[in-house]
C-alpha positions as CSV (number, residue, x, y, z in Angstrom):
1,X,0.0,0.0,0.0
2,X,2.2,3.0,-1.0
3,X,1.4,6.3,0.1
4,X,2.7,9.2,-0.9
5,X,2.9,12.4,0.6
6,X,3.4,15.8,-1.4
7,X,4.3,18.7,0.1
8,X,3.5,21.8,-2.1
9,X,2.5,25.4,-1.5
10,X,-1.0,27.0,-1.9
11,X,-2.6,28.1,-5.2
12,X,-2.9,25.2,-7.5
13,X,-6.2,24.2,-9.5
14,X,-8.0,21.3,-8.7
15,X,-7.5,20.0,-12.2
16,X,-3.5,20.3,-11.7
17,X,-4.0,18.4,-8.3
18,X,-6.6,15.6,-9.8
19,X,-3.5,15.5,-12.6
20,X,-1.1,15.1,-10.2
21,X,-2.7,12.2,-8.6
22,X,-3.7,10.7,-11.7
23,X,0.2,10.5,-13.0
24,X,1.5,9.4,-9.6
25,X,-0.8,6.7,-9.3
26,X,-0.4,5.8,-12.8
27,X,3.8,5.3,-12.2
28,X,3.6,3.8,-9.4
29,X,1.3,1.0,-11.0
30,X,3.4,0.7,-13.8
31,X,6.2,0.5,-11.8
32,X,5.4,-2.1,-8.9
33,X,2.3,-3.8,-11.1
34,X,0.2,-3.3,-8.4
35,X,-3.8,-2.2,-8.3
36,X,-4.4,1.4,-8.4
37,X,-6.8,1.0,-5.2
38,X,-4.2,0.4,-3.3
39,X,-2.4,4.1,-3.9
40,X,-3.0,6.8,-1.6
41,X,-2.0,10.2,-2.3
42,X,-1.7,12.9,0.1
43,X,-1.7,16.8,-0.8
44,X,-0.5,18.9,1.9
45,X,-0.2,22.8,1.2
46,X,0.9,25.4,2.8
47,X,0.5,29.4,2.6
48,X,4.0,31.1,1.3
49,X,4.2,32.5,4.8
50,X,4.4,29.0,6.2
51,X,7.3,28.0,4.0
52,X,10.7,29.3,4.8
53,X,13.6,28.8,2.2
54,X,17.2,30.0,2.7
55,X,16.8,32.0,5.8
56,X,14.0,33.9,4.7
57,X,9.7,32.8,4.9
58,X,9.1,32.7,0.9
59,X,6.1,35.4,1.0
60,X,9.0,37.9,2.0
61,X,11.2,36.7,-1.0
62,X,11.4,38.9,-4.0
């Protein structure tokens, strides 16, 4: 049962997320020839002011 976690930030469409899941799920069938209902995906999102990259939050980067 692989699950996969994807951590990305806030503001993508539902239809890039549904693709998302879609092409994951499709790999990892291919790749382990295993049943697609066995595939969890995870989106976790967070706010640019949540993410901090480099020393600096990334809603402060220019």
């Amino acid at each position: 049962m692989p699950v996969v976690i994807l951590k990305m930030r806030k503001g993508w469409t539902t239809e890039q997320k549904r693709r998302i899941v879609k092409e994951f799920t499709n790999t990892l069938v291919s790749t382990l020839k295993i049943d697609p209902e066995v595939v969890t995906i995870m989106i976790d999102e967070h706010s640019l002011e949540d993410i901090g990259h480099g020393g600096m939050l990334r809603c402060d980067e220019h």
